[in-house]
C-alpha positions, 0 to 999 in steps of 0.5 A: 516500523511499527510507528510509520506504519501507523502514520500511514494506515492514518493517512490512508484511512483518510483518502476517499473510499478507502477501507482497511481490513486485517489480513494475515497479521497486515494491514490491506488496504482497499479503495472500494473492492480492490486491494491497493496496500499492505502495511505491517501490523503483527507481521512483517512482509519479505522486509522488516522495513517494507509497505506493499503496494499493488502495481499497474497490471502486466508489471512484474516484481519478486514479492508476487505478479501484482505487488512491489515492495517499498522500503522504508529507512526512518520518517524521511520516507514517510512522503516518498511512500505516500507518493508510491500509495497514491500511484496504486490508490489511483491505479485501484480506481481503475483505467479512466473514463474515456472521453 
């Protein structure tokens, strides 16, 4: 896990307004000042194998109100996971602009 979380803490740290801070042995990641992900680096979350990525406002999960649990088996999953990252970084922007 240790290794899929580097993979993605490197692409993350690619993407647009993106920082990443240490936080309680994880990694948090925020687009501007909202965090968005928490990736495993000293400490793990519920699950050895889990990134946590924030959710849409007014969803519910067991980890918390704001946050979901995503697992990951092997590097198969590495596209799926970024696919679910995406999804919180866009929601971290905040609603869109109406035209």
């Amino acid at each position: 896990m240790r290794h899929i979380s580097a993979l993605l803490a490197q692409e993350l740290s690619r993407w647009p307004g993106v920082s990443m801070r240490r936080m309680f042995g994880l990694h948090a990641f925020y687009r501007g000042a909202v965090v968005f992900a928490m990736l495993p680096d000293k400490r793990a979350l519920e699950s050895a194998k889990a990134i946590a990525c924030k959710l849409p406002h007014g969803v519910k999960s067991k980890l918390s109100a704001k946050w979901k649990l995503f697992e990951l088996e092997d590097d198969r999953d590495i596209d799926r996971a970024l696919f679910t990252l995406d999804k919180a970084y866009r929601k971290a922007a905040g609603p869109a602009p109406k035209e």
